[in-house]
C-alpha positions, 0 to 999 in steps of 0.5 A, spaced: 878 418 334 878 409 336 876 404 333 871 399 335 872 392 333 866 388 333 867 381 334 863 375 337 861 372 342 866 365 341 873 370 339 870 374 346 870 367 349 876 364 345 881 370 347 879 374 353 877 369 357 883 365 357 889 367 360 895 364 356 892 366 350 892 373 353 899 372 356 901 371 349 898 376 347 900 381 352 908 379 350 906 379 343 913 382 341 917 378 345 913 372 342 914 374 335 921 376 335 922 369 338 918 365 333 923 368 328 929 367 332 927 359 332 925 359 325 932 361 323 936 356 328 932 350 328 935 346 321 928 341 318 934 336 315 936 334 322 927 331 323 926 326 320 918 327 320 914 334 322 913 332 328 919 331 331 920 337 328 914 340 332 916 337 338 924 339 338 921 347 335 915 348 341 921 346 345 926 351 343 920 356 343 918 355 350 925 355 352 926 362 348 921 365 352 923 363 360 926 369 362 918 372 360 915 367 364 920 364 370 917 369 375 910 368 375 908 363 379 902 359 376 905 359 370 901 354 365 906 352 361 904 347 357 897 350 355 901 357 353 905 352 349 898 349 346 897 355 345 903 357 341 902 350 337 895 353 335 897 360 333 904 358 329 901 352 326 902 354 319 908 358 321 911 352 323 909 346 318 912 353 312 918 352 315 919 346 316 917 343 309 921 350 306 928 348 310 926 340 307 926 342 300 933 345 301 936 339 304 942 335 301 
């Protein structure tokens, strides 16, 4: 027995038709173990603002993820990393305003 999933034309437009978000979503796994490994090893006392805290997490993200991407030869790095940035957003700002309340 499956399922059926209805979902709208702009979620169809949204996902199926944009390869770094189907990227992503093909190595989901991989993708969300790396978020949490990031999450543990990036330390928010060391950002002084969110932003800075973003810019070095993305980084650290995308760089988790290489070994996944190095091969594929029209790899849009900085749309999958748009892409990350809009799916983790939450994840991200949780993280970084959890470790700050911990700070000396």
């Amino acid at each position: 027995m499956y399922m059926k999933i209805i979902i709208t034309e702009e979620q169809y437009e949204r996902v199926a038709k944009n390869p770094n978000r189907l990227w992503i979503l093909r190595n989901y796994p991989l993708v969300e173990a790396g978020l949490i490994e990031i999450i543990n090893y990036v330390d928010p006392c060391r950002f002084e603002t969110y932003e800075k805290y973003e810019r070095f997490f993305f980084a650290v993200f995308m760089d988790e993820l290489h070994p996944h991407f190095y091969e594929f030869e029209n790899f849009d790095y900085d749309g999958v990393e748009s892409e990350l940035k809009d799916m983790f957003y939450v994840e991200s700002t949780e993280a970084y305003s959890d470790g700050r309340e911990k700070c000396l």
